[in-house]
C-alpha positions in Angstrom: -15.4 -30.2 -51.1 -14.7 -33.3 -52.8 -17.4 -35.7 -52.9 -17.2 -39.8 -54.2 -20.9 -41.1 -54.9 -20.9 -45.0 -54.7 -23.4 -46.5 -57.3 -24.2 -50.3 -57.6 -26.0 -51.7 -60.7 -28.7 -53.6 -59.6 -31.9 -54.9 -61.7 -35.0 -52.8 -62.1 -37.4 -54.0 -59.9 -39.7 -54.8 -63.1 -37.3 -57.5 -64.0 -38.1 -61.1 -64.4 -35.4 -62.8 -61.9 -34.4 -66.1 -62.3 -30.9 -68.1 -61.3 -29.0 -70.5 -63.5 -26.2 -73.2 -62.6 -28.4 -75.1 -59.5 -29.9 -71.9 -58.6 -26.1 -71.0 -57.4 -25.7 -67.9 -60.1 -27.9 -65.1 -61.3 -29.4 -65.0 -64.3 -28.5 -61.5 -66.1 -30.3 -62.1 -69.9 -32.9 -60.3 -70.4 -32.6 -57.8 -67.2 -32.7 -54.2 -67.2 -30.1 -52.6 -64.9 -30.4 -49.3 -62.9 -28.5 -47.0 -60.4 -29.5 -48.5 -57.4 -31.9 -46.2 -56.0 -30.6 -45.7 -52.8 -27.6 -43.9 -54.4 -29.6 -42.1 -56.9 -30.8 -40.4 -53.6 -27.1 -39.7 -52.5 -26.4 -38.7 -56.2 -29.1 -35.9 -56.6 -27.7 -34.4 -53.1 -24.2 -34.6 -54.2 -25.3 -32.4 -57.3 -27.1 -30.0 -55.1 -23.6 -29.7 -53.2 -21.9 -29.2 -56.3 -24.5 -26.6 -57.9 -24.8 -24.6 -54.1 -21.1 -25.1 -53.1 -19.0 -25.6 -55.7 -18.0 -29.4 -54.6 -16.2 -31.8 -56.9 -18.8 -35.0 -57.6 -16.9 -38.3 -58.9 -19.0 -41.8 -59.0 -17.3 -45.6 -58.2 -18.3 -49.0 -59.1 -17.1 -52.4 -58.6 -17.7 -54.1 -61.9 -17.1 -55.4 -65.5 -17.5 -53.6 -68.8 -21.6 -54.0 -68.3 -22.2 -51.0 -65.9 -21.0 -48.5 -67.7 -24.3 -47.6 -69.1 -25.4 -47.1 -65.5 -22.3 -45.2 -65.0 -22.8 -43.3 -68.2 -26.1 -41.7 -66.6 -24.7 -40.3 -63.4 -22.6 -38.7 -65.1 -25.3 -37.7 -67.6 -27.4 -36.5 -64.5 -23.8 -34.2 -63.9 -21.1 -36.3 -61.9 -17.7 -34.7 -63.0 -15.5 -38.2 -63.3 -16.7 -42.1 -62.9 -14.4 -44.6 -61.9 -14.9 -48.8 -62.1 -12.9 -51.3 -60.6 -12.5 -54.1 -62.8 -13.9 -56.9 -60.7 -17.2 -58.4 -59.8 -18.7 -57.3 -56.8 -18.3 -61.0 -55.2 -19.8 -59.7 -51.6 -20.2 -56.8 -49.3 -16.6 -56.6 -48.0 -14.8 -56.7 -51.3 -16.7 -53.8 -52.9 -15.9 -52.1 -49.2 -12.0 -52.7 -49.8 -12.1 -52.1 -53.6 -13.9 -48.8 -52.6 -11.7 -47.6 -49.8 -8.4 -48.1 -51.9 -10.7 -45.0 -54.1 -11.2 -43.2 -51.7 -7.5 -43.2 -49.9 -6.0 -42.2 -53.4 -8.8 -39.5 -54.3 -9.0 -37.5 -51.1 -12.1 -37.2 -50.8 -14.0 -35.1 -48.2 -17.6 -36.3 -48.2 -18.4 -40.3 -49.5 -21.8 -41.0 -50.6 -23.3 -44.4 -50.6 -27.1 -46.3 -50.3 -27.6 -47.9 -47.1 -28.5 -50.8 -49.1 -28.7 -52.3 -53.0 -32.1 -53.6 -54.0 -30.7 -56.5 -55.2 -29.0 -58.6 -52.2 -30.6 -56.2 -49.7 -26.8 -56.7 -47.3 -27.0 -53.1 -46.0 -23.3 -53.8 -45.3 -20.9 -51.6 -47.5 -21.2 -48.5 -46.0 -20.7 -49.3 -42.3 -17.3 -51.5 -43.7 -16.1 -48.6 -45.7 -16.2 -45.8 -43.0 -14.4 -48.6 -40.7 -11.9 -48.9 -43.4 -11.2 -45.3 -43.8 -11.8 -44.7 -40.1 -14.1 -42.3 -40.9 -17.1 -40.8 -39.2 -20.4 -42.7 -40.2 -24.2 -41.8 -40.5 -26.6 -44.7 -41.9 -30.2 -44.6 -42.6 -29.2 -40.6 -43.5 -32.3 -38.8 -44.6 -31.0 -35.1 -44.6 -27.6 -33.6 -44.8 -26.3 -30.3 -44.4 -22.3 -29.4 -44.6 -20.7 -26.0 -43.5 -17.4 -26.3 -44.0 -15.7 -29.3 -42.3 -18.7 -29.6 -40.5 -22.3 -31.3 -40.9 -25.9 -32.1 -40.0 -27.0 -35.0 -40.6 -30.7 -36.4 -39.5 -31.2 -40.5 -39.7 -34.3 -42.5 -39.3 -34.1 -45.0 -36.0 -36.7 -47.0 -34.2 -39.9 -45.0 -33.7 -38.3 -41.5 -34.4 -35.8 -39.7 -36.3 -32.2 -38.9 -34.6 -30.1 -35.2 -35.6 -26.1 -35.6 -35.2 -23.6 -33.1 -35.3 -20.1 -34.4 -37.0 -17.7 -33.4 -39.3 -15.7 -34.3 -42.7 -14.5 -36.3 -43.7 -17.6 -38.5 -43.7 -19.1 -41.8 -44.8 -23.4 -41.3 -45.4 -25.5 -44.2 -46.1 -28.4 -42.5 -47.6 -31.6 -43.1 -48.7 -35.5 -42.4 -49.6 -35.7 -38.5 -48.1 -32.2 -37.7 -48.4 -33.8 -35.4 -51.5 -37.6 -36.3 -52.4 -38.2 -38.3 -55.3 -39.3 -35.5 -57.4 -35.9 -33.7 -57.2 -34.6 -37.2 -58.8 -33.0 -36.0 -62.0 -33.9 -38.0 -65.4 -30.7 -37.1 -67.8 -31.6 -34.3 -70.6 -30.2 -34.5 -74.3 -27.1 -32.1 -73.2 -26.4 -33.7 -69.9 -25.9 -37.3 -72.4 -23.8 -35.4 -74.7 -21.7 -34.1 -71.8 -21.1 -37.8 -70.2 -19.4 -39.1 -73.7 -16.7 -36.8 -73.0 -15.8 -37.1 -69.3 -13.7 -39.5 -67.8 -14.5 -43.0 -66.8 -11.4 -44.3 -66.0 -10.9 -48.2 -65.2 -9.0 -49.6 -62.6 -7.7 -53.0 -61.6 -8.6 -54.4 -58.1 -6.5 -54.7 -55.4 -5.9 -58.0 -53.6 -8.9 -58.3 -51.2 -10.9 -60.8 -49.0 -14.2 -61.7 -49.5 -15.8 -62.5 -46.2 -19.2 -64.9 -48.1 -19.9 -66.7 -50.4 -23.2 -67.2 -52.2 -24.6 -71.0 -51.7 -27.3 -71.1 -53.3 -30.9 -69.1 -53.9 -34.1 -69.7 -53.5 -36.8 -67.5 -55.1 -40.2 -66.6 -53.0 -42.6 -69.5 -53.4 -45.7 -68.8 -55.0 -49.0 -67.3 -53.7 -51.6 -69.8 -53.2 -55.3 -69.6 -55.1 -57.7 -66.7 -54.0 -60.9 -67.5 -52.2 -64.0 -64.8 -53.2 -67.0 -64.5 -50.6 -70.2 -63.0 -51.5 -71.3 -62.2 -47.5 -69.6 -61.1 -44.5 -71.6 -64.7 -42.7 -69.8 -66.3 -45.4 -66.0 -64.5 -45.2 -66.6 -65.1 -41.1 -67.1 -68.3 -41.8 -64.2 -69.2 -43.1 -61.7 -66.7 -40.8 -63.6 -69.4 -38.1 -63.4 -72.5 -39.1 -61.3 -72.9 -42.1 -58.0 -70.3 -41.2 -58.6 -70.8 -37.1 -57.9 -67.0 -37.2 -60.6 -65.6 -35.3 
């Protein structure tokens, strides 16, 4: 089984975010950037297919020169091969085009993606991809099972959880519970020595549409002054007459 993990590089949530030219462009000094969680969920059970079943694991990005630290430490963590497409990820159905064109050259069984980045939260990319490739598609995956050409999957939906029966090839969005957070790998001193030798190999973009474009953004405004009571009387008080909320 050959399996493609899709990582985005998005900002650790610890990051100070602010915008720059009229709030129309994000401001990138002084961030920290991470695999986006989501994948580092799909990336963990790739491994486990790999160390159980033998599968091939490669990694893609869409992106310049500055994720390949991020791309670096999935393969660190034990991806066999990464590759980047030399473009900025302008919006949701660009990175889905730049990422089937992988995909339809690499032959790969099994594709791997978050169901969303942390960063612009669009939830889109999978969904587009698996259309694309017109593949078979399972978002919100929290479990997966394969046996063959066929697999398990389990997704959360409204008020429940939902098991399918499909097959490969196969686009997963995963996320939190795909593996638990404690099976999340942290790369060791061989696994860094190890990624300096394997391939990252860098590839133009194709010609491709992007469907948005960002306008402008607008950061959360911020929380008004706290009110402390010393009574119950006093904190009904106020819930009364001053909030109108009881």
């Amino acid at each position: 089984m050959k399996i493609l993990v899709c990582i985005s590089n998005v900002p650790d949530t610890t990051s100070k975010i602010n915008f720059t030219e009229g709030d129309t462009k994000f401001d990138t000094n002084g961030v920290q950037f991470v695999i986006n969680p989501n994948d580092e969920f799909g990336l963990t059970r790739a491994m486990w297919f790999k160390e159980k079943q033998g599968a091939t694991v490669h990694i893609a990005t869409v992106g310049d020169a500055s994720v390949e630290p991020t791309m670096r430490k999935a393969l660190a963590i034990g991806a066999d091969e990464g590759v980047r497409i030399n473009a900025a990820p302008a919006d949701g159905f660009f990175v889905a085009q730049q990422l089937a064109e992988v995909v339809k050259n690499g032959g790969y069984d099994l594709v791997i993606a978050g169901r969303e980045s942390i960063d612009y939260n669009g939830g889109m990319v999978p969904g587009m991809l698996a259309t694309l490739l017109d593949m078979n598609f399972v978002n919100t995956c929290i479990s997966l099972e394969v046996d063959g050409t066929n697999a398990t999957a389990i997704r959360e939906i409204d008020g429940g959880k939902e098991k399918i029966a499909t097959s490969l090839p196969l686009v997963v969005g995963g996320q939190k519970g795909l593996v638990e957070e404690s099976d999340l790998r942290i790369p060791n001193m061989r696994g860094i020595m190890m990624a300096r030798k394997k391939a990252l190999n860098v590839i133009e973009p194709i010609t491709a549409t992007n469907g948005t474009t960002d306008v402008k953004f607008d950061k959360p405004a911020p929380k008004g002054a706290v009110k402390l009571v010393d009574t119950v009387d006093e904190l009904v008080d106020l819930l009364h007459n001053e909030a109108k909320a009881i």
